[in-house]
C-alpha positions as CSV (number, residue, x, y, z in Angstrom):
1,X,-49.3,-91.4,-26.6
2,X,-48.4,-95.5,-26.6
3,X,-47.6,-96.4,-23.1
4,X,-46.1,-99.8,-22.8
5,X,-47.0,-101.6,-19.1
6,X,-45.7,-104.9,-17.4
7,X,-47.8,-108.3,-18.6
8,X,-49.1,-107.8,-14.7
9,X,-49.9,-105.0,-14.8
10,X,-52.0,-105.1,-17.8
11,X,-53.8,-107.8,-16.7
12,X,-54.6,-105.8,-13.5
13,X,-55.6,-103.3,-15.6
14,X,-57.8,-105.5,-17.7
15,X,-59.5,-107.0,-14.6
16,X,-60.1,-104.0,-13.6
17,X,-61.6,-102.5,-16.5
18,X,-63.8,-105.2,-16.5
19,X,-65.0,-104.8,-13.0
20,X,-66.0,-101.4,-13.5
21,X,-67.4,-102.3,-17.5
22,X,-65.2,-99.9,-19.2
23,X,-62.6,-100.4,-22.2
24,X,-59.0,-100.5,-20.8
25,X,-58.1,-97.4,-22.4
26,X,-61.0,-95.6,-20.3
27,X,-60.0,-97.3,-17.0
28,X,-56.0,-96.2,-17.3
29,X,-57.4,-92.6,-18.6
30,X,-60.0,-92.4,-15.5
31,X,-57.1,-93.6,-12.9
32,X,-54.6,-91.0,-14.1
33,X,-57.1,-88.4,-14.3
34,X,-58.3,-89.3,-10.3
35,X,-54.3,-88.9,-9.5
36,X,-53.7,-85.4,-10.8
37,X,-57.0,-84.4,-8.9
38,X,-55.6,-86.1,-5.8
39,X,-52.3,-84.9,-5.9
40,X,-53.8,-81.3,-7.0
41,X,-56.2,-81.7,-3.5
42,X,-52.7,-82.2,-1.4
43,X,-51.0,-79.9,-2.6
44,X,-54.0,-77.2,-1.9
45,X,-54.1,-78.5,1.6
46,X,-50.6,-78.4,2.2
47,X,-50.1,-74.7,1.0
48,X,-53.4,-73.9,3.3
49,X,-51.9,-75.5,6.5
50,X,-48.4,-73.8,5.5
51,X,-50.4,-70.3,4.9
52,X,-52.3,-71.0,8.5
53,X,-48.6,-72.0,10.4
54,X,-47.1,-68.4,8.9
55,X,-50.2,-66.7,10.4
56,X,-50.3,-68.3,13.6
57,X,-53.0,-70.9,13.2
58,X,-51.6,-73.8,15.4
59,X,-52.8,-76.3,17.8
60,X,-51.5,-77.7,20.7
61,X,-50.9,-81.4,20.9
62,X,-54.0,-81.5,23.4
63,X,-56.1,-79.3,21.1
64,X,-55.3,-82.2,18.4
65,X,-55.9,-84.8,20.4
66,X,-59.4,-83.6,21.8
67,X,-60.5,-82.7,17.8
68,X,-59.7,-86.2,17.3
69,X,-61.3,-88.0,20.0
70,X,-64.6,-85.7,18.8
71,X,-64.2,-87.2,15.2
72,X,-63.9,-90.8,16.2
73,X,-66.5,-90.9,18.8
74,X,-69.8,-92.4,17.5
């Protein structure tokens, strides 16, 4: 597969590449690979807060705000 990119954005990818001490080819291979996963992760949650909602599983606003207030506190 030949991809062609911008002159910017090859160069970002370059420096990149670079920073992380890995041919080009690798860096654009590793950064695609990390999106899929991501967008694989989101869609998992998603479909596990949907399946939660259709049995029930909700929170009030209040019940949000006190989980977050727990989270942040240090």
């Amino acid at each position: 597969m030949d991809i062609e990119f911008t002159p910017d954005l090859e160069s970002r990818i370059a420096r990149h590449a670079a920073q992380q001490g890995l041919p080009p080819s690798q860096a654009v291979q590793d950064v695609v690979a990390r999106f899929f996963d991501e967008r694989d992760r989101f869609a998992a949650a998603v479909e596990h807060g949907e399946a939660a909602f259709h049995r029930g599983e909700i929170l009030t606003h209040e019940q949000v705000g006190e989980r977050l207030s727990r989270f942040l506190q240090p």
